[in-house]
N, C-alpha and C positions, 0 to 999 in steps of 0.2 A: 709657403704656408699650406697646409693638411686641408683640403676639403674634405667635406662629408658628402655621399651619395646615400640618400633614406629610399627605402625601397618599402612598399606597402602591398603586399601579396609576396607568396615566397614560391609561386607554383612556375607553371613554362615560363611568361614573360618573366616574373620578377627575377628570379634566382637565372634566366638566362643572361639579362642584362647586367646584373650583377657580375655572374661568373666574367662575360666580355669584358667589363670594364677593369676586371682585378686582373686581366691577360696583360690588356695596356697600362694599367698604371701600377705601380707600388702600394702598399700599402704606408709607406708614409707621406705619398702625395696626397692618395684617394681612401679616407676613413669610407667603411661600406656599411649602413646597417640595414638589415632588412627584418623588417617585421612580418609574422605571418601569424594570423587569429588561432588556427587549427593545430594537430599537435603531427602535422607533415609538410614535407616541402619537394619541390621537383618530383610530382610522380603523374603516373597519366590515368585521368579520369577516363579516358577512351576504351582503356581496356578494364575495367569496373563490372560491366555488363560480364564480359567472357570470363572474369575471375569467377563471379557468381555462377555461370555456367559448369565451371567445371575444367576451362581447356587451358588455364594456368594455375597457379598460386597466386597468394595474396594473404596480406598488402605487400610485402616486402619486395616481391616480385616486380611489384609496381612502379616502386620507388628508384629514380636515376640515379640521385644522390642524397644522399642524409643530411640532415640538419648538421650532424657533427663533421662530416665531410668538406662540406662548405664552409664550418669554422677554423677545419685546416688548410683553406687553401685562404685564407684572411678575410672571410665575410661573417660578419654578426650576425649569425642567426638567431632572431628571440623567435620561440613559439609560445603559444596561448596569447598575444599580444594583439591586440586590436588598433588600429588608427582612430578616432573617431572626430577628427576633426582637423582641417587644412588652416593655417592661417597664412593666406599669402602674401601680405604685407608687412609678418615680419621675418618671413621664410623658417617655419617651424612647423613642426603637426604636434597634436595631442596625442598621446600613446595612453592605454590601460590597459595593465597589465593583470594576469589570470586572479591576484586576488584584489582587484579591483581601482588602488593605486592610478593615478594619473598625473602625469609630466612632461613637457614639452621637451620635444627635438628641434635641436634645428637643421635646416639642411643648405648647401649649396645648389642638389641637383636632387631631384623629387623624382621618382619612376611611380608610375599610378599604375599598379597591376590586379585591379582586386576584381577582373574576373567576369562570372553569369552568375545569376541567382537561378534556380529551376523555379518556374511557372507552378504556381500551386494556387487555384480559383479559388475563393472565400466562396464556398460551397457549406454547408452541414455536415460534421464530422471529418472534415480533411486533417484537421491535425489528431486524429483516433490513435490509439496504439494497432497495429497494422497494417497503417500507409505509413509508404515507405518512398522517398525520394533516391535519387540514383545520382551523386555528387562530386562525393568525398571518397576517400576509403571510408570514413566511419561510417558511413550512408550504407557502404559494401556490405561491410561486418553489421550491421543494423538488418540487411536483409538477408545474410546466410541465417543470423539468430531465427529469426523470423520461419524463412524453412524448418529450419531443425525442433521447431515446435511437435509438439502431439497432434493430430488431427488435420493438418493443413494437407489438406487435396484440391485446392480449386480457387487459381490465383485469378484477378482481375486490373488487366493493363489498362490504363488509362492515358488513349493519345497514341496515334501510327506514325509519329517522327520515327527517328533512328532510334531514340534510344529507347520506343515502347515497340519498335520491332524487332530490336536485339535482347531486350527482355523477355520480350515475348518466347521465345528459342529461349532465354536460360532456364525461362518455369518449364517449360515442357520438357528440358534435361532432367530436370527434380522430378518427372514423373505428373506433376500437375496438370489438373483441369483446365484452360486458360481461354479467357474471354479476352479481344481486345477490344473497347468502345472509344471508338475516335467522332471528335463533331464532323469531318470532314466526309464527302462522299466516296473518297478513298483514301488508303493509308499513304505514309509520303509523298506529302504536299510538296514535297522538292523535287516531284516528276512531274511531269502532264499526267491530266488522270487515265489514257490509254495506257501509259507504263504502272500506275501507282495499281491497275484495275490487275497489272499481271504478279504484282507485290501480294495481293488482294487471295488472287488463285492460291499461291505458293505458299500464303499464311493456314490458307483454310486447307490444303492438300496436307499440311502439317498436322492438321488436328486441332489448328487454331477457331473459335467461335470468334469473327469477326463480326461485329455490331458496325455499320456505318450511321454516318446521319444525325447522328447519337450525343449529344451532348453529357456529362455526368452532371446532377444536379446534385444528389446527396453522396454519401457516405454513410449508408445506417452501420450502426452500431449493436451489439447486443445486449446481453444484462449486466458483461463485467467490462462495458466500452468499448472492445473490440470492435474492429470493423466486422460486418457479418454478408455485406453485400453493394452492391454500388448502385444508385437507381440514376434513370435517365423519365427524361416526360411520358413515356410511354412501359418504361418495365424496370424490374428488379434484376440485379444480376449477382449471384448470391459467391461470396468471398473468404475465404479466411487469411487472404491475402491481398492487398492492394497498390500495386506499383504503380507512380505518374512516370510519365515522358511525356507531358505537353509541353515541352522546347526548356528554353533559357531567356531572361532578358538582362542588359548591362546591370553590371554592380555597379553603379553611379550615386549614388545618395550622396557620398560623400566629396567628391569632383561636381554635383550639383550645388552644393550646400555652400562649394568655396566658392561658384560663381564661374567656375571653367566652361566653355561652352560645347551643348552637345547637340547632336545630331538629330531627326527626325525619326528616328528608330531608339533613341535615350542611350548611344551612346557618345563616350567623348571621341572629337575633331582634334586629326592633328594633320601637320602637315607630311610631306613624302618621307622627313627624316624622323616622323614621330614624337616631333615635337608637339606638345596641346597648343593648340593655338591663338594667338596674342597672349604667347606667353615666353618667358627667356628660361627655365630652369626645371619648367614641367614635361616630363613626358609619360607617355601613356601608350598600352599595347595589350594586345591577349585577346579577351573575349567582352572587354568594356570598352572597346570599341568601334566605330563605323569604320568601314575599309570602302575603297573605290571598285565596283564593278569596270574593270576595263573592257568588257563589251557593250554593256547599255550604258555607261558614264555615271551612274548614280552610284550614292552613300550607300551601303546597307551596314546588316551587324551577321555576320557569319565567326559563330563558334566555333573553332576549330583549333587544335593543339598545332599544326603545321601553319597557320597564320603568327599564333603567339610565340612561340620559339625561335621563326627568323625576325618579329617584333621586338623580344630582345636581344635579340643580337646586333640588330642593327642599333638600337636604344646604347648597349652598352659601349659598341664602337664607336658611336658618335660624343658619350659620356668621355671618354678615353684618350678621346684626340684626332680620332680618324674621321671618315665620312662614307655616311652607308644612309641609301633612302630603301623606301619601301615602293613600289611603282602602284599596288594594286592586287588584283585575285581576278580570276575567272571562274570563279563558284563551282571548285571540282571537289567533292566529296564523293566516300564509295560507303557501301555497309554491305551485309548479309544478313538473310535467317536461315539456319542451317546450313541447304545447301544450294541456296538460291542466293546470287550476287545481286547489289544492289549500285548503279553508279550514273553520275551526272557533273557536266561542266559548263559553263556558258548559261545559256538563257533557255529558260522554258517557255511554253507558248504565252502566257499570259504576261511573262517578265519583258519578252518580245513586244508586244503589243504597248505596255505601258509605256517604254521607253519610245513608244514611237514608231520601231521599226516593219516595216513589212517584210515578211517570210514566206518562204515554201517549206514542206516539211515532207520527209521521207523518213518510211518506218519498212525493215527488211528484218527476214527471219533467217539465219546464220548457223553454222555450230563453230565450237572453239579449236575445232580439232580438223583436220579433212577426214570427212564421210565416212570411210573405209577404216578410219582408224579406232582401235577403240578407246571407248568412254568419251566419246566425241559428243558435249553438252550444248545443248539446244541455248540460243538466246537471242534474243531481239534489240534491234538498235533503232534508235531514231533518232533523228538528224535533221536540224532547223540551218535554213540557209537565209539571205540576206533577196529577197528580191532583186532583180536585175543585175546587182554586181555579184551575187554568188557566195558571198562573206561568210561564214560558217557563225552561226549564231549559239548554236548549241548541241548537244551530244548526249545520249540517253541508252543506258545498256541494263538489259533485266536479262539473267540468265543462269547458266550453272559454272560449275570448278572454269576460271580461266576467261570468264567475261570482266571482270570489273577494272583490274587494271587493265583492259586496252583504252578505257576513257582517259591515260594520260596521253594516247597523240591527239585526242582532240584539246589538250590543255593545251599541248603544246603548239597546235595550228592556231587555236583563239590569242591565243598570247603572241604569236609571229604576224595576227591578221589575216591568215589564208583564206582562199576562195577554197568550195568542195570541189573545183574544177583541179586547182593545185595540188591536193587530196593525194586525188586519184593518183596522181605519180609517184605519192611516197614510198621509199622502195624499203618495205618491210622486213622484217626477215618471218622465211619461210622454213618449215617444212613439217611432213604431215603432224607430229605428236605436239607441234605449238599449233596448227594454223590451216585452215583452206588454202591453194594456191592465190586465193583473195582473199587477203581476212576482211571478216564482217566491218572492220571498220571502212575499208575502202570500197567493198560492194554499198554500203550508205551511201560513203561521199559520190559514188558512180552515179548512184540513183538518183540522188538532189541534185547535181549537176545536170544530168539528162530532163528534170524536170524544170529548173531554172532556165534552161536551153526554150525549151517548148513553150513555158510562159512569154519569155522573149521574145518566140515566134509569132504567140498567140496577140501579142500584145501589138507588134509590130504589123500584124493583119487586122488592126481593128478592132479585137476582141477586149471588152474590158474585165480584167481578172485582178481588179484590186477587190483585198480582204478575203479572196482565196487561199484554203493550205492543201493544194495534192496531195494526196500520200499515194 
């Protein structure tokens, strides 16, 4: 007998799950329908910012595979199609579709993919003609209109995550004014604030007006609605354009509403194989939901397209007949602005501290290249180790061309459990136009190591050096 697999998002997770599961099964075993609200499927919001920029095309570019593509390889693609309602006791959802219409599905096997909503504060004038969210492609083309206006000289970001620092860099491609006002006291909060202070330099060395401290309270508007300026408690900052990036939180309303349980961060619980949990037929993956830190043991919610893609794959393997779990993350993302890399893995001090652990922390100044060679770019690393046993807790690189990917050996040591003592022996590869005879990763791990040593010593002579971080 023909199951059906209903798929609700058609973006990484959904249509990857999907695809997996029509690898393993037939289509007259495994009926596939996925629904997707928007009028695109499988494309990557990640490079949205850099479309806007200028350093691809778009949307199309965007796009991995087409809604029509998907329909030849035997998966239902509906677009404009909405879910709005789970009923899990008689194994069906509620679909309504573009002209309004609504009709029950039923399903065997439920994939929950719907995703991050972006952060927009019920402020004054947030929803103006103006501001403009960063999403979708439609979000994309929403904001190139938007440039291509008469008079627009002088944009204002809202928020120093990633994506108001990668916006920040596409307004100043257009030529634009750009302010960025973030609450925080420095930009990316997914550094310690000695790295995010060096994000901070390399924004303002651009041309960027960084506002810290700064909360936005309003959105004023002018006489035909327009955004015209952003104010915070203390001043006006004047706009004819208005970008957010203050983050993402789970798209759950609807995984809430059916009773599925979720996490401390709002999104949904599954187990290793991505199963929702205390449940037989639901799963769930992408950016709706919590994942395991495997260095401090805790839930979080980390957005990221490289989470939701091997989410469904494992999703659609295990739909399929096979067995694929998910173990967890070590919190490695990278970005840039311009020409400044941006990248972190594992635990920052604060993320350190909550879970409990005690640290030493080493910060070393490197270039990417040996000395002598040119265009050899400056960057800085810092490096959280595990008190007394050495444990590499986490990893931190601000710098130029050639720093950001070295934060995957520190994935790869947080993920194996390495001490920075263990580090130091990894036998890298050299020579001068990739690397120092030591690359700055291993001058780090040298240095936390040497300093884990000497707490050791210090501790073992008496000395009390708990809630100390060397650098």
């Amino acid at each position: 007998m023909t199951e059906r697999l209903v798929v609700v998002g058609g973006d990484a997770t959904g249509m990857s799950a999907a695809s997996q599961a029509r690898r393993r099964r037939p289509a007259d075993d495994l009926e596939i329908v996925a629904f997707e609200r928007g009028r695109h499927v499988s494309y990557s919001a990640c490079g949205i910012p850099y479309w806007i920029a200028g350093d691809t095309t778009g949307p199309d570019a965007l796009v991995a595979r087409t809604a029509a593509e998907h329909r030849d390889r035997g998966i239902d693609v509906r677009l404009g199609t909405e879910v709005t309602e789970i009923d899990r006791d008689g194994a069906r959802v509620l679909v309504r579709d573009a002209d309004g219409r609504e009709r029950w599905t039923g399903y065997d096997h439920l994939v929950i993919a719907t995703g991050a909503l972006p952060v927009r504060p019920p402020i004054p004038g947030i929803d103006a003609p103006g501001v403009f969210g960063v999403q979708t492609l439609d979000d994309g083309e929403a904001v190139l209109r938007g440039l291509d206006r008469d008079g627009v000289r002088r944009a204002v970001v809202v928020g120093g995550g990633y994506i108001g620092v990668e916006m920040a860099e596409a307004m100043l491609r257009h030529g634009l004014d750009v302010t960025l006002v973030d609450r925080n006291p420095q930009p990316m909060t997914t550094l310690d604030p000695d790295m995010g202070r060096l994000v901070r330099k390399a924004l303002e060395g651009l041309g960027v007006t960084v506002v810290s401290g700064a909360a936005a309270r309003e959105v004023l508007t002018g006489a035909d609605g327009r955004a015209r300026a952003v104010a915070t408690d203390d001043a006006e900052y004047p706009a004819d354009l208005v970008v957010l990036g203050l983050g993402v939180r789970p798209n759950t309303a609807l995984a809430r509403d059916a009773g599925l349980p979720l996490g401390t961060h709002g999104g949904l619980l599954t187990d290793r194989s991505m199963r929702v949990r205390d449940t037989e037929r639901i799963w769930a993956g992408g950016d709706c939901v919590e994942v395991l830190n495997l260095v401090s043991g805790a839930w979080q919610h980390i957005a990221l397209g490289t989470h939701a893609n091997k989410h469904g794959r494992i999703i659609g393997t295990n739909i399929g007949g096979g067995y694929a779990t998910f173990p967890g993350v070590v919190g490695t993302a990278v970005s840039k602005v311009c020409d400044v890399e941006i990248a972190r893995t594992g635990l920052k001090e604060s993320q350190a501290r909550a879970a409990g652990l005690d640290f030493v922390s080493a910060v070393i100044e490197s270039t990417s290249r040996a000395g002598y060679y040119p265009q050899a770019a400056l960057m800085t690393v810092k490096m959280l180790a595990e008190r007394g046993t050495g444990r590499l807790l986490g990893l931190q690189i601000v710098g130029g061309e050639g720093a950001a990917k070295r934060v995957d050996v520190g994935a790869v040591a947080l993920t194996a459990g390495m001490t920075v003592g263990r580090m130091v022996d990894l036998d890298l590869g050299y020579a001068p136009p990739f690397s120092p005879v030591w690359d700055p990763v291993l001058v780090a791990a040298r240095k936390a190591a040497d300093t884990v040593a000497a707490d050791i010593a210090r501790t073992a002579g008496g000395a009390d050096t708990r809630g100390v971080s060397p650098t």
